[in-house]
BADRENNU-335490 format. One record per residue (C-alpha): residue number from 1; chain; x, z, y. Coordinates in steps of 0.25 Angstrom, whole numbers, plus 5000, padded with zeros to 4 digits. Each point is the difference from the previous one (the first is absolute). Layout:
site pos: NUM, unit: A, x: X, z: Z, y: Y
...
// end
This chain:
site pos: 1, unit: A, x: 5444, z: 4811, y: 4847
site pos: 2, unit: A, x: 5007, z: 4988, y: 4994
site pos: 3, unit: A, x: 4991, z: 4990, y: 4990
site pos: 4, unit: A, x: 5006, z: 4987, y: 4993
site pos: 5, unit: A, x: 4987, z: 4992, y: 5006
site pos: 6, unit: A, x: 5003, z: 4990, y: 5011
site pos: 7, unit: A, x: 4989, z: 5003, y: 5012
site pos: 8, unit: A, x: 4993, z: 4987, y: 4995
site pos: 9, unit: A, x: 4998, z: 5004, y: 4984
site pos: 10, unit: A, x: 4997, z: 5015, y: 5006
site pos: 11, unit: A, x: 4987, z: 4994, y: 5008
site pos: 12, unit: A, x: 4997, z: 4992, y: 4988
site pos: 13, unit: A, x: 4999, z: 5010, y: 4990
site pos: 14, unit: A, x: 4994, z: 5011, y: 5010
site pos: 15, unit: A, x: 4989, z: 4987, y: 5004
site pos: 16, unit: A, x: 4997, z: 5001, y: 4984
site pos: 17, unit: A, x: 5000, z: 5013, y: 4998
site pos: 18, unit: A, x: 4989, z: 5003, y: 5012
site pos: 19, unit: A, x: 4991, z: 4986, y: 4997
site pos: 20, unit: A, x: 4998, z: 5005, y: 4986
site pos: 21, unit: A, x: 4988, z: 5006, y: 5008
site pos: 22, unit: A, x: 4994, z: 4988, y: 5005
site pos: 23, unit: A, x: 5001, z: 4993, y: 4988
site pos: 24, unit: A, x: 4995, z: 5010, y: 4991
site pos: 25, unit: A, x: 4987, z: 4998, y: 5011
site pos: 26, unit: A, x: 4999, z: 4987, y: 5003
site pos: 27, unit: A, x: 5004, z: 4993, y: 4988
site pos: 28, unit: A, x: 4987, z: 5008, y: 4995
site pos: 29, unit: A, x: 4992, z: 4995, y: 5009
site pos: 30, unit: A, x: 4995, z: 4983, y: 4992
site pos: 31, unit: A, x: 4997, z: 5009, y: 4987
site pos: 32, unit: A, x: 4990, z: 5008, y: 5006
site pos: 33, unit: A, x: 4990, z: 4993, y: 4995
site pos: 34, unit: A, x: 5004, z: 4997, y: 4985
site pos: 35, unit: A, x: 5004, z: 5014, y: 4999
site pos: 36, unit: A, x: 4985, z: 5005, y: 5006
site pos: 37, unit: A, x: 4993, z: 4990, y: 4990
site pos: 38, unit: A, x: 5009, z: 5005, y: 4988
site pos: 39, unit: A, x: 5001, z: 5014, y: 5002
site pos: 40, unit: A, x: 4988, z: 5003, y: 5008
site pos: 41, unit: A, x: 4988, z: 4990, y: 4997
site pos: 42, unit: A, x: 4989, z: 5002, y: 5009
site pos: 43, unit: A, x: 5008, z: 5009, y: 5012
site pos: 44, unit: A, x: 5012, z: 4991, y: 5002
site pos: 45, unit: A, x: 4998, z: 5004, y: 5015
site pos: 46, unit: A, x: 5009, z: 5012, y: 4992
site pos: 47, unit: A, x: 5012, z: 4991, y: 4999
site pos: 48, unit: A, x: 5005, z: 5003, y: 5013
site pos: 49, unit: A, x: 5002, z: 5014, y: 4996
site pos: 50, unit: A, x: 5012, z: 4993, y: 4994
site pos: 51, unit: A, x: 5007, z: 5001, y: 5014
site pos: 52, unit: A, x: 4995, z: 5014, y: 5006
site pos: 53, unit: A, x: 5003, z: 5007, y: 4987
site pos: 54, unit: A, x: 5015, z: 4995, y: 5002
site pos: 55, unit: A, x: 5002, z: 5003, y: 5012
site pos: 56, unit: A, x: 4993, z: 5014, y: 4998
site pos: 57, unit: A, x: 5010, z: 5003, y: 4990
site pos: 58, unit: A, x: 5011, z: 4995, y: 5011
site pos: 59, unit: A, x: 4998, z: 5010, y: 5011
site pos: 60, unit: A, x: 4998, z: 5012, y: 4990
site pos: 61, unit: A, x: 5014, z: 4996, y: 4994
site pos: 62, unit: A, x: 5005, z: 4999, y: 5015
site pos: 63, unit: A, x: 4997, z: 5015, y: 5003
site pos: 64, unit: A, x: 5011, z: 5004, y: 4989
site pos: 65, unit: A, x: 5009, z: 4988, y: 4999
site pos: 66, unit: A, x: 5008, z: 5002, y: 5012
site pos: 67, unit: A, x: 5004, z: 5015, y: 4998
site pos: 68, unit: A, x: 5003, z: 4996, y: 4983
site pos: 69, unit: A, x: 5011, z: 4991, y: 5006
site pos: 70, unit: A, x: 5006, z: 5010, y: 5009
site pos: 71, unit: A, x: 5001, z: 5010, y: 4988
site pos: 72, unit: A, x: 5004, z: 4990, y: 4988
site pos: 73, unit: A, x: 5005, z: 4988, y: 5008
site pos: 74, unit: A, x: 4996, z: 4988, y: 5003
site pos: 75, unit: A, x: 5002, z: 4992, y: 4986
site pos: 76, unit: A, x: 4993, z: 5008, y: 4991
site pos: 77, unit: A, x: 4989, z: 5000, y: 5007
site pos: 78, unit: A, x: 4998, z: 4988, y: 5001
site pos: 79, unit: A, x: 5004, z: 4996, y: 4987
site pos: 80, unit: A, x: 4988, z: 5009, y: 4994
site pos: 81, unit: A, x: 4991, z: 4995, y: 5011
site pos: 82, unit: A, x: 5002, z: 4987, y: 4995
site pos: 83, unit: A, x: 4999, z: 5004, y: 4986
site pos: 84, unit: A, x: 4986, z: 5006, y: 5002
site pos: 85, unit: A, x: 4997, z: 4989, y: 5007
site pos: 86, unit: A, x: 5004, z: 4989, y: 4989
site pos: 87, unit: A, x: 4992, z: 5009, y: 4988
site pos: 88, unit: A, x: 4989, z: 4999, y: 5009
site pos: 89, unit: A, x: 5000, z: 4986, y: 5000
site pos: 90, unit: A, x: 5001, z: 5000, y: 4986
site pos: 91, unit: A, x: 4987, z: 5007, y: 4999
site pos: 92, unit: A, x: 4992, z: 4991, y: 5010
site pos: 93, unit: A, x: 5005, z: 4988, y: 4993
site pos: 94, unit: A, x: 4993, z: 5006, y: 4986
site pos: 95, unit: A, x: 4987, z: 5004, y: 5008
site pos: 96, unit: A, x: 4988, z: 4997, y: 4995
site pos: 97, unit: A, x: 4991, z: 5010, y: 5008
site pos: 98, unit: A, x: 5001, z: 5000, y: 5016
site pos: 99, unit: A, x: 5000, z: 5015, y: 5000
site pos: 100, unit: A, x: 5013, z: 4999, y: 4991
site pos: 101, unit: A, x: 5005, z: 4991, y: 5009
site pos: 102, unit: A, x: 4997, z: 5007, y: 5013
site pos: 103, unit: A, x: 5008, z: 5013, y: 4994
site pos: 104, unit: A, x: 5011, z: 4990, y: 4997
site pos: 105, unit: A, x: 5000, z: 4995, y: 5015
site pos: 106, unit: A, x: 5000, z: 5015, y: 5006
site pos: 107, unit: A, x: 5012, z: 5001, y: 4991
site pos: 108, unit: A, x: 5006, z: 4987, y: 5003
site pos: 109, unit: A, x: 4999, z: 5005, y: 5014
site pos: 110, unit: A, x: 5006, z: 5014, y: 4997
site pos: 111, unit: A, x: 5012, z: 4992, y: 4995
site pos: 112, unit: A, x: 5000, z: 4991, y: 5011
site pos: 113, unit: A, x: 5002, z: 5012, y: 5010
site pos: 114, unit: A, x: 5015, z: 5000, y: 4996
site pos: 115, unit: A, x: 5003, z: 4986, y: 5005
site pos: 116, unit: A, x: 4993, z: 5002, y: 5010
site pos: 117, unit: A, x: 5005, z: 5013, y: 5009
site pos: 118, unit: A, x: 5015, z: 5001, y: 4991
site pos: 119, unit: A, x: 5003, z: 4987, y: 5007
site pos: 120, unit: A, x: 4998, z: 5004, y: 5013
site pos: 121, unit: A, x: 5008, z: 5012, y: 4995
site pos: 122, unit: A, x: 5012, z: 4991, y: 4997
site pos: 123, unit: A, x: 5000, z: 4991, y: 5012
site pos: 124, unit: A, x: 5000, z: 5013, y: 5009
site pos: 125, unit: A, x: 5012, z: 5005, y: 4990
site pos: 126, unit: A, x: 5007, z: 4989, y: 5005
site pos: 127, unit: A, x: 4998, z: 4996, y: 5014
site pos: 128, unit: A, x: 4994, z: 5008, y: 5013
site pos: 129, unit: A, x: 4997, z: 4995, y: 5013
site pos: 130, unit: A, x: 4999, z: 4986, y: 5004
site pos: 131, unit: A, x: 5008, z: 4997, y: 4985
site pos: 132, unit: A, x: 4988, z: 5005, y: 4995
site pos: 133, unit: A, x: 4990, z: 4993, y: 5008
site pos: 134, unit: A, x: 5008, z: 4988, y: 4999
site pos: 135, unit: A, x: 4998, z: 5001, y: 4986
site pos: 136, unit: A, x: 4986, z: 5003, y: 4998
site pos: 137, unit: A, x: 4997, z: 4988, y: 5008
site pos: 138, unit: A, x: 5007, z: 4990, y: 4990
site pos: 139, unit: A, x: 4992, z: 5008, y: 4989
site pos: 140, unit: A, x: 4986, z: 4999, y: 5006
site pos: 141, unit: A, x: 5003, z: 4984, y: 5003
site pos: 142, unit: A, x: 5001, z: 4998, y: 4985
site pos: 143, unit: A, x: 4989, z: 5009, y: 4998
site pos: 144, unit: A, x: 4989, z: 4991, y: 5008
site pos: 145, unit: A, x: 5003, z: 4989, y: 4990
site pos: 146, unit: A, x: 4995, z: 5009, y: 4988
site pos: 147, unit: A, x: 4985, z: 5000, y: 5006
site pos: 148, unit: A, x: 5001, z: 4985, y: 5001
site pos: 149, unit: A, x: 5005, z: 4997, y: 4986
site pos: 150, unit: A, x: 4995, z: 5010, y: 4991
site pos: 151, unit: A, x: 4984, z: 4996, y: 4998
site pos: 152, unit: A, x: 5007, z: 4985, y: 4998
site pos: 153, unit: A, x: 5010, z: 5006, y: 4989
site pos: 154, unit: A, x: 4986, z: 5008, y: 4994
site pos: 155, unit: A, x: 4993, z: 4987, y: 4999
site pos: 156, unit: A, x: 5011, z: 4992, y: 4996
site pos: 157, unit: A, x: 5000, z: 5013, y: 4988
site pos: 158, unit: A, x: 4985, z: 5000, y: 4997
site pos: 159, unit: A, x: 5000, z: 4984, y: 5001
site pos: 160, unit: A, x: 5012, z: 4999, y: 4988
site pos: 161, unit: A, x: 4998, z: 5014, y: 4992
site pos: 162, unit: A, x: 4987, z: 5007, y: 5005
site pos: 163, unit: A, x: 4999, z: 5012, y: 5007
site pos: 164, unit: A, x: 5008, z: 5010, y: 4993
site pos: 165, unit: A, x: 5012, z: 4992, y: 5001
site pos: 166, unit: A, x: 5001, z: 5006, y: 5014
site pos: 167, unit: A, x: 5003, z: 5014, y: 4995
site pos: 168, unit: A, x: 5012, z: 4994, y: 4991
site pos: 169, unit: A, x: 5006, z: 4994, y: 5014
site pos: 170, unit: A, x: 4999, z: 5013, y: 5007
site pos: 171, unit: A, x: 5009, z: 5006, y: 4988
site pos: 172, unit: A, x: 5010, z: 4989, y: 5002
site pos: 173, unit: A, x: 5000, z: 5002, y: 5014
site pos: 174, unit: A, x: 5002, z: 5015, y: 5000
site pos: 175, unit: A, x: 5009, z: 4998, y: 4989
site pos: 176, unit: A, x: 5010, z: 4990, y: 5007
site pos: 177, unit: A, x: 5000, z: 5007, y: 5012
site pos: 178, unit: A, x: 5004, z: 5013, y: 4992
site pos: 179, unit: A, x: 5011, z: 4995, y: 4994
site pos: 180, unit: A, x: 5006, z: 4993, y: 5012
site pos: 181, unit: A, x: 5000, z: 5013, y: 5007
site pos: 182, unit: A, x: 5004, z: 5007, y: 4987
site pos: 183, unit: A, x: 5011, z: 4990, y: 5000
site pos: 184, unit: A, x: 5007, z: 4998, y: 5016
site pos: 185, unit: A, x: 4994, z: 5012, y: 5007
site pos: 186, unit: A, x: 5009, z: 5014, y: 4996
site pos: 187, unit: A, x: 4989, z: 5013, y: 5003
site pos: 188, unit: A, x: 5000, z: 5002, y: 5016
site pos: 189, unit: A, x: 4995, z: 5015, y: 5001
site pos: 190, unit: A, x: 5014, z: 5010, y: 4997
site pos: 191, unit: A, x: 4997, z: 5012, y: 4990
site pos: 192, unit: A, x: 5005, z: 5008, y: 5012
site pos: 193, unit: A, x: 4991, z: 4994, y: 5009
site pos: 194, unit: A, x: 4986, z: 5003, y: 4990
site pos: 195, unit: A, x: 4991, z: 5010, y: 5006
site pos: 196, unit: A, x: 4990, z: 5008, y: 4988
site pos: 197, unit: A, x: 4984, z: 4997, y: 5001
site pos: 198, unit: A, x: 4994, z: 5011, y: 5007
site pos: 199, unit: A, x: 4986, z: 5000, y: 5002
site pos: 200, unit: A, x: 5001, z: 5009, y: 5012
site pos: 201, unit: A, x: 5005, z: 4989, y: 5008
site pos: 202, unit: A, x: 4988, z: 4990, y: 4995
site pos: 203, unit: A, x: 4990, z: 5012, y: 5006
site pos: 204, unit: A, x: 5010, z: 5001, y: 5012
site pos: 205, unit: A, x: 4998, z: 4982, y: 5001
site pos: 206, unit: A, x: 4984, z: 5004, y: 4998
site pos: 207, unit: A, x: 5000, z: 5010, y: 5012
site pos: 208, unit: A, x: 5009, z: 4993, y: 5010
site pos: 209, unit: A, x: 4994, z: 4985, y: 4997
site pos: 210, unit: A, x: 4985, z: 5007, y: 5001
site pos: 211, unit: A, x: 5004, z: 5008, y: 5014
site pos: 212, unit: A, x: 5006, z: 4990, y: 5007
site pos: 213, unit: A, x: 4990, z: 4992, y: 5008
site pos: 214, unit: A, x: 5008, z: 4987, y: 5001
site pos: 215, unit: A, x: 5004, z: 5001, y: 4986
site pos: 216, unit: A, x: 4985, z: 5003, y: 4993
site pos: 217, unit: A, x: 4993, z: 4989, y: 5010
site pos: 218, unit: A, x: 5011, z: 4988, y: 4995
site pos: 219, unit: A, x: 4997, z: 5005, y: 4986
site pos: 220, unit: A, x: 4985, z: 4997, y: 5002
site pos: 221, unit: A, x: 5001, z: 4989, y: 5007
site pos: 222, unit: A, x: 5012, z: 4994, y: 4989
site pos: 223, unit: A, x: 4989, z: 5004, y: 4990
site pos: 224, unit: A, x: 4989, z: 4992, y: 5006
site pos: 225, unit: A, x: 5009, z: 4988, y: 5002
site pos: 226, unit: A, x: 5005, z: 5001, y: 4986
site pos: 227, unit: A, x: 4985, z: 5001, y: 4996
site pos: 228, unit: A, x: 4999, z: 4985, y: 5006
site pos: 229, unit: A, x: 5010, z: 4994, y: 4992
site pos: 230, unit: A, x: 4995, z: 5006, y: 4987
site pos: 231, unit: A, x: 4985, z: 4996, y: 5003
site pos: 232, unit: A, x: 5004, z: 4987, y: 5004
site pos: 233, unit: A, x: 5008, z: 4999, y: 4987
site pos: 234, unit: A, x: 4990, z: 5005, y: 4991
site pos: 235, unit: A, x: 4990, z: 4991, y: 5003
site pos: 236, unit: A, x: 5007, z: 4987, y: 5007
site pos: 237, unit: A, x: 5001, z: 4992, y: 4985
site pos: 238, unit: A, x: 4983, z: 5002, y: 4997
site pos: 239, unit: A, x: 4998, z: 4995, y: 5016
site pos: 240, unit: A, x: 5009, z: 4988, y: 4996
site pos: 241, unit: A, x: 4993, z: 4997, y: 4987
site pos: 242, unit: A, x: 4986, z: 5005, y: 5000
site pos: 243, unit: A, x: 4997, z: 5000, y: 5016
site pos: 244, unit: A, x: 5005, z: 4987, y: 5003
site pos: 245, unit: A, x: 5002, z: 4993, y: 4987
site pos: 246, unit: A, x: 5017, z: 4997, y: 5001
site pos: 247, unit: A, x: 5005, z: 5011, y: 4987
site pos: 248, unit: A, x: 5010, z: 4987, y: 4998
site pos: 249, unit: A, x: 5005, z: 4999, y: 5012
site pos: 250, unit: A, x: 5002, z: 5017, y: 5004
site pos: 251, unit: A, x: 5014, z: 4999, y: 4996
site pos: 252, unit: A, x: 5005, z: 4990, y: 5008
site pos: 253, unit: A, x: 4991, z: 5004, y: 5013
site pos: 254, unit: A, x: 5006, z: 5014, y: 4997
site pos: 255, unit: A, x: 5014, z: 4996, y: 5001
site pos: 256, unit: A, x: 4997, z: 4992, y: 5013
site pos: 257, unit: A, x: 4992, z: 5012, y: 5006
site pos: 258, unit: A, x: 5013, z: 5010, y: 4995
site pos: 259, unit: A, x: 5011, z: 4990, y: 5007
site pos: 260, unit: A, x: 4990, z: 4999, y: 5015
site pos: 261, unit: A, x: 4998, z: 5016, y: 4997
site pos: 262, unit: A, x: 5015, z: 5004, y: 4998
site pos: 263, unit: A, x: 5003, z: 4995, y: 5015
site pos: 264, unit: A, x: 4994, z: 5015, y: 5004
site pos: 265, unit: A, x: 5012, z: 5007, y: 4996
site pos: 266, unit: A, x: 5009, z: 4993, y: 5007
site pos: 267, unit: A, x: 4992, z: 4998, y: 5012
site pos: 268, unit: A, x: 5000, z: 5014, y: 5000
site pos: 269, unit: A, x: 5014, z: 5002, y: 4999
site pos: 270, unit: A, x: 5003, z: 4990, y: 5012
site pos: 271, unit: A, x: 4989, z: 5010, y: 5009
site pos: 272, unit: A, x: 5000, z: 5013, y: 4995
site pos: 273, unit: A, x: 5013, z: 5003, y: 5008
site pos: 274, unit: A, x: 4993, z: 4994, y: 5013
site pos: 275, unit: A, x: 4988, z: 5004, y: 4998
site pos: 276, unit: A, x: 4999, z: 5013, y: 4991
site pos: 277, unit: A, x: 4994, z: 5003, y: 4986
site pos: 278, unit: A, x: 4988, z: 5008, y: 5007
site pos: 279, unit: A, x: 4996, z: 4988, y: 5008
site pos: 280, unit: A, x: 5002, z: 4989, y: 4989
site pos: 281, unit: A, x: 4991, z: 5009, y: 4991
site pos: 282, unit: A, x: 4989, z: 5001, y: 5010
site pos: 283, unit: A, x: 4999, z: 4986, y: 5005
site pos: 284, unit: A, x: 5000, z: 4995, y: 4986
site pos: 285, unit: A, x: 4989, z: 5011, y: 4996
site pos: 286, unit: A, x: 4992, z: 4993, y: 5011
site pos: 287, unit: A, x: 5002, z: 4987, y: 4996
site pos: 288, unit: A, x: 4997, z: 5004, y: 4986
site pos: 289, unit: A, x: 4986, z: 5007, y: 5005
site pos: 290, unit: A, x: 4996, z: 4986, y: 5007
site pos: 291, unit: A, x: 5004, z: 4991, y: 4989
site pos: 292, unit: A, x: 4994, z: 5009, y: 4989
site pos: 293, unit: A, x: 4986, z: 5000, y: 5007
site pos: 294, unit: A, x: 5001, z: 4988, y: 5002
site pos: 295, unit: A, x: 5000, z: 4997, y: 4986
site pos: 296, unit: A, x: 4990, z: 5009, y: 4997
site pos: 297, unit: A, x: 4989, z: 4993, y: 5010
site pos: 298, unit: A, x: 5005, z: 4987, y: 4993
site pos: 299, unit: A, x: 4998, z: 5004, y: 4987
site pos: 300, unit: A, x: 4986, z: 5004, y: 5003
site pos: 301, unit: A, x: 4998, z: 4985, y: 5006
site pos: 302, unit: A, x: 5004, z: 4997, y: 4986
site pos: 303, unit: A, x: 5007, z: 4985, y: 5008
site pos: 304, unit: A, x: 5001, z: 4987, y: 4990
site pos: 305, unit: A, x: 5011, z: 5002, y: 4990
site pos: 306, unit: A, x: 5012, z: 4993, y: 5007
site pos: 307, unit: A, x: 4998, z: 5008, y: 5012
site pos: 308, unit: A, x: 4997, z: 5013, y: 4993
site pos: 309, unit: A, x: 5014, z: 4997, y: 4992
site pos: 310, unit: A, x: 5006, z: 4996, y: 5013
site pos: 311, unit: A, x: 4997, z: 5014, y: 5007
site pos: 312, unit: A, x: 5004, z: 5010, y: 4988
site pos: 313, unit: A, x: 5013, z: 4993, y: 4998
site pos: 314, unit: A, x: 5003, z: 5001, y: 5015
site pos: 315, unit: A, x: 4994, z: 5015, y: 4998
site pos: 316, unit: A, x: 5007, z: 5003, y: 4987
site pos: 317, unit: A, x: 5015, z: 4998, y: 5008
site pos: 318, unit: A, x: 4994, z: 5006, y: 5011
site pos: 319, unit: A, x: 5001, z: 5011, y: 4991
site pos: 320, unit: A, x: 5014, z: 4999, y: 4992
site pos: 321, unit: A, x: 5006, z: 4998, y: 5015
site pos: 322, unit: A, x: 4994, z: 5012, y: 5003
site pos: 323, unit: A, x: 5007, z: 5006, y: 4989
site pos: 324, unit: A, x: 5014, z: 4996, y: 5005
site pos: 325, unit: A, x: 4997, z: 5005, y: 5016
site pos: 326, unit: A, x: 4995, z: 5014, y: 4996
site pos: 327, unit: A, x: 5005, z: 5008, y: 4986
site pos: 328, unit: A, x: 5015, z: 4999, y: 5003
site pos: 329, unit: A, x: 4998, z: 5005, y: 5015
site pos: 330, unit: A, x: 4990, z: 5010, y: 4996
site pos: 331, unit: A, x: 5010, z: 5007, y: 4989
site pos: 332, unit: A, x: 5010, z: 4999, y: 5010
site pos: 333, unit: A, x: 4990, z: 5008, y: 5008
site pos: 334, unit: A, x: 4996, z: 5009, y: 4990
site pos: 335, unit: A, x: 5017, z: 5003, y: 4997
site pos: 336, unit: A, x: 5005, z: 5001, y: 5014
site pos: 337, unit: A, x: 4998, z: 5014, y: 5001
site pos: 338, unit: A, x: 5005, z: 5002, y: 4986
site pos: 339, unit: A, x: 5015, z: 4996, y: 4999
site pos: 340, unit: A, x: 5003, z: 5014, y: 4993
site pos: 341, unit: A, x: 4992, z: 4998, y: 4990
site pos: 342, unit: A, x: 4999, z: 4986, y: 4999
site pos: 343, unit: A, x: 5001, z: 4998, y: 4986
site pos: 344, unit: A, x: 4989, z: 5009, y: 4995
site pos: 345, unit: A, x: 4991, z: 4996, y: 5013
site pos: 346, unit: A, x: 5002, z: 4987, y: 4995
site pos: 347, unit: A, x: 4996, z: 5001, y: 4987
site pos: 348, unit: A, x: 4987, z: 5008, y: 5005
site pos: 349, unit: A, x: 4997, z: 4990, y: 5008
site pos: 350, unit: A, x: 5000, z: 4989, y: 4992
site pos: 351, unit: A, x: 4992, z: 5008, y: 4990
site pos: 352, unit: A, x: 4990, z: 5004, y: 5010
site pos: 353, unit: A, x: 4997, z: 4986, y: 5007
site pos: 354, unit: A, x: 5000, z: 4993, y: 4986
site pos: 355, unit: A, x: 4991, z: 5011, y: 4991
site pos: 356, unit: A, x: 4989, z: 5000, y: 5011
site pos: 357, unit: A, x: 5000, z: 4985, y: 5004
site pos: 358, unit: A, x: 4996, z: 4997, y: 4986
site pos: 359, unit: A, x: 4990, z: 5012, y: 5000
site pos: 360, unit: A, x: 4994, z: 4990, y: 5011
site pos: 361, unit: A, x: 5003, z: 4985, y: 4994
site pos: 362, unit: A, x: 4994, z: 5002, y: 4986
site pos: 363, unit: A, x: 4984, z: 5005, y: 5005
site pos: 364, unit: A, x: 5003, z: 4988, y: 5009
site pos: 365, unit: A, x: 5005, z: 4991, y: 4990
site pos: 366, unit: A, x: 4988, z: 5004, y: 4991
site pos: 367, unit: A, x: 4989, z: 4996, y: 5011
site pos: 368, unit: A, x: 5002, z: 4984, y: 4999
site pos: 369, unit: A, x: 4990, z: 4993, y: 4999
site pos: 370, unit: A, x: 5003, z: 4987, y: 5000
site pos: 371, unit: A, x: 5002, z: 4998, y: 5016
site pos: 372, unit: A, x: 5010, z: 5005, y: 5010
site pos: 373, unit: A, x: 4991, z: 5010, y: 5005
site pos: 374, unit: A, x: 5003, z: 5012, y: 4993
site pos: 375, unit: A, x: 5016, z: 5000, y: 5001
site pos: 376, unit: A, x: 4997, z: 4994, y: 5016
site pos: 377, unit: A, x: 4993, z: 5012, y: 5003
site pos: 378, unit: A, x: 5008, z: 5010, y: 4993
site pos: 379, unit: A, x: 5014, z: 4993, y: 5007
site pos: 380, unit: A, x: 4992, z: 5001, y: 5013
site pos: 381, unit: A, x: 4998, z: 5014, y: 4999
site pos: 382, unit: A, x: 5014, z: 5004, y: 4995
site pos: 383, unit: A, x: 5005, z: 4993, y: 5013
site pos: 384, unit: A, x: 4991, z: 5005, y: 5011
site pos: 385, unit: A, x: 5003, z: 5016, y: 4992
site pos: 386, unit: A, x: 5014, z: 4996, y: 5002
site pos: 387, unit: A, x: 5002, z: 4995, y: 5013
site pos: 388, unit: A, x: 4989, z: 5012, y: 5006
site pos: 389, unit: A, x: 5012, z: 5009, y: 4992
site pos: 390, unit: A, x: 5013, z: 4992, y: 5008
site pos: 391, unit: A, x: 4991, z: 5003, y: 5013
site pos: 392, unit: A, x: 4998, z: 5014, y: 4997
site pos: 393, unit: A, x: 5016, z: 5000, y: 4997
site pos: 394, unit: A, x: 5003, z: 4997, y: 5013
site pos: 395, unit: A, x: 4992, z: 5010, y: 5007
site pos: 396, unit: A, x: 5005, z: 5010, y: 4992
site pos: 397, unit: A, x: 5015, z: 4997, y: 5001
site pos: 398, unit: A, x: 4997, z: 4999, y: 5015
site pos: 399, unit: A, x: 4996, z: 5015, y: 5000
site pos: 400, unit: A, x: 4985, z: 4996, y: 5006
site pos: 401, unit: A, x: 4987, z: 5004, y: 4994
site pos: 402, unit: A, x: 4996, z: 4994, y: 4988
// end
């Protein structure tokens, strides 16, 4: 299908629309602490609920998202996604309870789902095959850079406006992003290419997804690794500050960690055609298990302060690397078998692995304690599950006895 957009503003605008995720996490992440001493005196350790409740609101907006754009088309989905997500803004800028914010978070979440899968929706309208690829590569290159600068534009916020001015950005940002695709990009789904909702074929998704044993092992393994991420995000600002005494400095170091970090996905794509998605999972799963026990017997040497630093740091992109080498092979995993009914296996997936992974990161989160123990230990154990499961795989695909 035809669009106005050069290939260059096309990337562009699809890179803004897909980073309105990360910025709505990681810009979040320097106001933690004023938010906890405001809103919830006495359990600021709560603040970081902040980040689980949106992404909780993310995956259970994913599950429906998709197939609302194949019936109704892929603008005024997205339009009203991004209008749940703007009034939710709204209400968290004007909270003064943490509970009322939290709601406002599952909702901003909800509303975030549209930008989110719709996207995906429009690229895939438009380009197939290596197009596509092509594409999504350009995309994901911008979309490393959001990490990196987003906890530098919350503090730069926080610094001039407090912390509430980082709500009025998200609804600029939404809004501009909106009106440029309201503006250059015509709608890309045909009313004779929509298909109506039926809830049948999400039960047939369920059944297919839940029988298949490649497919229900990458889920669980994409959860476990999602589950990571989200603990390390919940809790990486209070090891920053409280642990090691450098609250000042987290933005910066963040951004550096994010840049060194985003070289995983395009290490991956430079192996994964020699190498295989199964093997680059594995390997860095192993890796992962090492590196996260190591960190647990240094955090219970409790080392001088620099050193301690030195190691999480190392650890902490360890972590996001991980990130880049193993989600986007495992949901290629989980959809190979699924091409005919990719877009609703799609959804399930990404509401699957995201719902369960926060069910996980937020008991976790709530354990700190002021040290790296807690989140080492529950990292350690995430990547041990999932590497047993990526060996089990195997067997199983090989027909031998499990």
């Amino acid at each position: 299908m035809p669009h106005r957009l050069s290939q260059f503003e096309f990337v562009a605008l699809m890179a803004m629309m897909v980073s309105t995720i990360a910025f709505s996490i990681d810009a979040m992440l320097p106001a933690l602490p004023e938010i906890g001493t405001e809103l919830s005196p006495g359990f600021e350790n709560r603040a970081q609920l902040i980040l689980t409740t949106f992404v909780l609101g993310m995956g259970l907006g994913t599950l429906v998202t998709g197939m609302l754009s194949d019936r109704y088309g892929r603008k005024p989905v997205l339009m009203i996604g991004a209008v749940v997500y703007v009034l939710a803004s709204a209400v968290a800028w004007a909270a003064h309870s943490l509970e009322l914010m939290l709601a406002a978070r599952l909702v901003q979440g909800l509303g975030a789902a549209g930008p989110r899968i719709v996207t995906l929706a429009i690229i895939r309208d438009l380009y197939a095959g290596r197009g596509m690829a092509k594409i999504m590569s350009f995309i994901m290159m911008v979309f490393t850079l959001v990490p990196a600068l987003a906890p530098l534009m919350g503090a730069f916020l926080i610094a001039h406006s407090g912390w509430r001015a980082i709500f009025v950005a998200f609804v600029v940002f939404m809004g501009l992003a909106c009106l440029w695709l309201a503006l250059r990009l015509p709608e890309t789904l045909p009313v004779e290419e929509r298909r109506p909702m039926r809830l049948s074929a999400l039960k047939q998704a369920l059944t297919e997804l839940a029988m298949h044993p490649t497919v229900r092992l990458s889920i669980v393994v994409q959860t476990l690794c999602f589950g990571m991420l989200f603990s390390m995000l919940s809790s990486v600002q209070q090891i920053y500050d409280i642990t090691f005494g450098r609250g000042a400095e987290f933005p910066f170091w963040f951004g550096i960690v994010a840049v060194l970090a985003g070289t995983g996905s395009l290490l991956n794509a430079a192996l994964v055609g020699r190498l295989g998605m199964r093997f680059l999972v594995t390997v860095t799963l192993a890796a992962q298990v090492g590196l996260s026990g190591a960190m647990v017997l240094l955090s219970m040497a409790d080392l001088p302060g620099n050193l301690g630093f030195a190691a999480f740091v190392i650890w902490q992109i360890s972590v996001f690397f991980q990130a880049g080498m193993t989600l986007g092979n495992l949901n290629a995993l989980a959809m190979e078998p699924m091409g005919h009914i990719a877009g609703t296996a799609a959804s399930v997936i990404g509401a699957v692995s995201t719902v369960f992974s926060v069910a996980l990161a937020i008991p976790l989160g709530l354990m700190f304690d002021g040290t790296t123990l807690p989140l080492a230990l529950g990292v350690c154990a995430m990547a041990l599950a999932s590497l047993v499961i990526m060996l089990h795989m195997r067997r199983v695909e090989r027909g031998l006895p499990a």
